[in-house]
N, C-alpha and C positions, 0 to 999 in steps of 0.2 A: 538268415534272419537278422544278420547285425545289419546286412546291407542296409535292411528294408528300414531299422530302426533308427539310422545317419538321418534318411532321407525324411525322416514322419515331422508334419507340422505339428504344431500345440494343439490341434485339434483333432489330428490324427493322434498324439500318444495321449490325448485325453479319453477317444474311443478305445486303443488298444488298451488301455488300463482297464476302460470298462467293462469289456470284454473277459479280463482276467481274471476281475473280482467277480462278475459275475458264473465262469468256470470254476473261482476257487468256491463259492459255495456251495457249488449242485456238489462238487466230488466229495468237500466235506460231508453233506449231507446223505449223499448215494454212493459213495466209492466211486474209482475212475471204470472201472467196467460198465458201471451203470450208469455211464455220462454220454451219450451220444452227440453229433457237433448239430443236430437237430435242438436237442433239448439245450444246447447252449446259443441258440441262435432266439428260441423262443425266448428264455430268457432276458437276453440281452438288446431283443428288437434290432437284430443283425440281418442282414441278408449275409446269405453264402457268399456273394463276390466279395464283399467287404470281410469276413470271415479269413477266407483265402489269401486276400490281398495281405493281412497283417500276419498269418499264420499260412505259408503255403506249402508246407508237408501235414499240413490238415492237424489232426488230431495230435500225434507225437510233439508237431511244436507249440501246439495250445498246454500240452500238460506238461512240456519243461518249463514254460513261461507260470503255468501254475505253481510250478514247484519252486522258482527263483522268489518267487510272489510271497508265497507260505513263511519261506525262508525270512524271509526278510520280516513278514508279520511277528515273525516270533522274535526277535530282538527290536523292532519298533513297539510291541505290545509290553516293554518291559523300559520301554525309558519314559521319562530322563533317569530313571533311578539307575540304571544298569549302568549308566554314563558317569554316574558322581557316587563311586561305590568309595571314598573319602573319609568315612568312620563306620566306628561299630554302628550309631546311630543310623547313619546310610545304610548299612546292610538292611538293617532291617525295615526303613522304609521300601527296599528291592522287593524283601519276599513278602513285604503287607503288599507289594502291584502286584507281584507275582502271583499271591493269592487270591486277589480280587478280581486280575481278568481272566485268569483261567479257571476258577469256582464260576464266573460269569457264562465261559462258553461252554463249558461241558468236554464231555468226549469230541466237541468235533472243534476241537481247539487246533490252529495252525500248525504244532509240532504233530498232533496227533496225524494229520490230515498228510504230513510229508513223508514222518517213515514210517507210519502204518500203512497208510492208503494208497500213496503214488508208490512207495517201497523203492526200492534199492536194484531191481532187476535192471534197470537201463542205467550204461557207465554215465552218460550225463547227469542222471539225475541223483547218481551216487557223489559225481564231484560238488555239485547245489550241499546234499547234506555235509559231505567232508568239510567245505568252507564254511557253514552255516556254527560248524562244532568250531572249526578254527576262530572264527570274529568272536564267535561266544566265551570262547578260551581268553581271550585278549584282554577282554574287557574287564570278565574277574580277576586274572593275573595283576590285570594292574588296580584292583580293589584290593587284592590280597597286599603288592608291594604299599600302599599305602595305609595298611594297616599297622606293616611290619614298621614304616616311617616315622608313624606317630608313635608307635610304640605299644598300642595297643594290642599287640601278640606278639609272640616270642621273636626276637630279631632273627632265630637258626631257623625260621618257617621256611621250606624247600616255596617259591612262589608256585612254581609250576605244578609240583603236584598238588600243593592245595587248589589250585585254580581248575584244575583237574576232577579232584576227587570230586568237589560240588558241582561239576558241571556233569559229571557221567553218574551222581547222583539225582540232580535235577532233571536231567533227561530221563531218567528212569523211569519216575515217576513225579511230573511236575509238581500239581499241588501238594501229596504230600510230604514230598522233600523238602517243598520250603516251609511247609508248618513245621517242620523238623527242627525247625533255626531254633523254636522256642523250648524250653525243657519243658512249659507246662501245656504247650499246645495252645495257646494266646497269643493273639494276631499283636498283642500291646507288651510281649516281655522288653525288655530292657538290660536283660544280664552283660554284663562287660564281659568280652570273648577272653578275658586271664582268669574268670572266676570259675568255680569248680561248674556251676551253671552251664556255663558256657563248654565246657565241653561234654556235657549232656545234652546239648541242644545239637553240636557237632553229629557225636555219636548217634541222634534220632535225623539227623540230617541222611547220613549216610544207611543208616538202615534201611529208613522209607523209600530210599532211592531201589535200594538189591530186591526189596521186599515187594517191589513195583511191578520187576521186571518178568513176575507168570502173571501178572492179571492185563498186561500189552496185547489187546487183540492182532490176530495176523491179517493179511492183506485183506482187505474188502472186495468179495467180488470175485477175487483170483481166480485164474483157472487150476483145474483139478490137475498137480503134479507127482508125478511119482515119490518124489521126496520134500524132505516138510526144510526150510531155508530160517535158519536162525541167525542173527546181526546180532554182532558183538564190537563195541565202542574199541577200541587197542588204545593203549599212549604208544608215543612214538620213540620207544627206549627199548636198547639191546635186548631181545629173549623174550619177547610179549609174545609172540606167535607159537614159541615153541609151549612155553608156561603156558597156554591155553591149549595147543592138542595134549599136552601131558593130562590138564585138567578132564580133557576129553576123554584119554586114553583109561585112568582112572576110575572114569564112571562104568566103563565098558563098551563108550560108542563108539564107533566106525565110523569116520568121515568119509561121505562118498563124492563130496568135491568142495570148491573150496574159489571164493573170490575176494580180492581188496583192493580197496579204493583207497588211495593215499595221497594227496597232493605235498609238492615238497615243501619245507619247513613246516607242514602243519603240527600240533600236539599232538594231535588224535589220528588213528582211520578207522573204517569200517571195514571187518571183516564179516563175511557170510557162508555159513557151514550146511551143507545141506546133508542133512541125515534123513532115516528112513522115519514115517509117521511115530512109529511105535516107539523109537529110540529118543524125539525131540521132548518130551516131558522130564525122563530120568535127567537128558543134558542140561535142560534150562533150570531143573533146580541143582543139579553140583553147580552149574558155572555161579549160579545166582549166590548158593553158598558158599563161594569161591570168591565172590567179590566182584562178579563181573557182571559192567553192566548190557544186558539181554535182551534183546526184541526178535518175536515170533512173528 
């Protein structure tokens, strides 16, 4: 597929874009199961030859190109603010976007649509999400460093894991993690992140994020598998893996297998634990009151 995208005119990657958005919408709106390369041709007033030509392993390369898509929507759906994260002020123009476009599109919001709906079962489109988490990391890290600069929070602020904690809290659960920013739940606070406020707004930041993670529907569509697949966000620091089977072990689940998706220097990976139906409820809430953030 890269060959084909060297060789594409401006009018060819104006059609294959078309193409994409109009794939990323059915799946939002029907899951990828219930996407056929029919109903995205109707859609999109494609013929199959020209279908093929821009996607020619059919279906699998229209839904990684969905997913690179998604990806990207969800950090373009958040600037400029997400770009000029510069003060306490900036933050909170971030989570007023953040709340407005994602209160605007609902459940079939771009994050929703990547690791709910396409999911994590194909390694391509687990490295899409792993990078998606890395650019996202980058962006707050260096919001946090510049908060630390001006002075406006504590100079000992670890960058990474703050830039961490809020982003495996916002993924959690987007909007109400970012209402969290506020102590009173007002799109219009203003509290200086040194004030006692402000780390009440923290603390409801991080809550809503844990609190998010049983109400994440699971894959749309999927087929019926023996075992039920839980996605767990990791930081990329000694003992994460073992501190979450311990967590596991604790509650009393059995892992009956086990995959991650890591790309190098990233912050973050994605692990995926496939336990039996009956055992994935008790897991998702130890992990969740564990701190960890979880999708089903």
């Amino acid at each position: 597929m890269g060959e084909v995208e060297r060789v594409l005119t401006s009018k060819g990657t104006a059609t294959r874009q078309r193409i994409v958005a109009g794939a990323a919408a059915l799946v939002r709106d029907r899951g990828p199961a219930n996407v056929s390369l029919d109903d995205i041709r109707a859609v999109t007033s494609t013929s199959k030859s020209q279908l093929f030509h821009y996607f020619p392993d059919g279906k699998s390369d229209l839904l990684l190109a969905v997913a690179r898509y998604e990806a990207q929507q969800v950090l373009d759906d958040q600037q400029p603010m997400l770009g000029d994260l510069t003060s306490w002020a900036a933050w909170l123009r971030w989570r007023d976007r953040v709340v407005e476009k994602y209160r605007a599109q609902g459940p079939g919001c771009p994050l929703s649509a990547l690791t709910s709906q396409l999911g994590l079962a194909d390694p391509a489109t687990r490295t899409v999400v792993t990078d998606l988490y890395a650019r996202w990391h980058e962006y707050l890290a260096a919001g946090v460093r510049a908060l630390v600069a001006t002075g406006e929070i504590d100079p000992g602020t670890d960058v990474d894991d703050a830039a961490t904690a809020v982003l495996t809290a916002v993924a959690g659960d987007l909007v109400r993690a970012a209402e969290g920013l506020t102590e009173t739940g007002s799109p219009h606070s203003s509290a200086s992140p040194t004030s006692p406020g402000a780390h009440k707004e923290l603390t409801a930041l991080l809550d809503q994020g844990r609190a998010g993670v049983a109400r994440i529907p699971g894959k749309h569509g999927g087929p019926a598998r023996a075992f039920t697949a839980i996605q767990i966000v990791l930081r990329d620091q000694p003992g994460e893996l073992a501190r979450l089977f311990a967590a596991a072990a604790a509650a009393g689940v059995n892992i009956e297998d086990v995959g991650i998706e890591h790309s190098p220097g990233a912050p973050v990976g994605v692990a995926e634990l496939s336990v039996r139906p009956e055992a994935a409820g008790p897991l998702i809430t130890a992990l969740a009151d564990a701190g960890w953030p979880v999708r089903r």
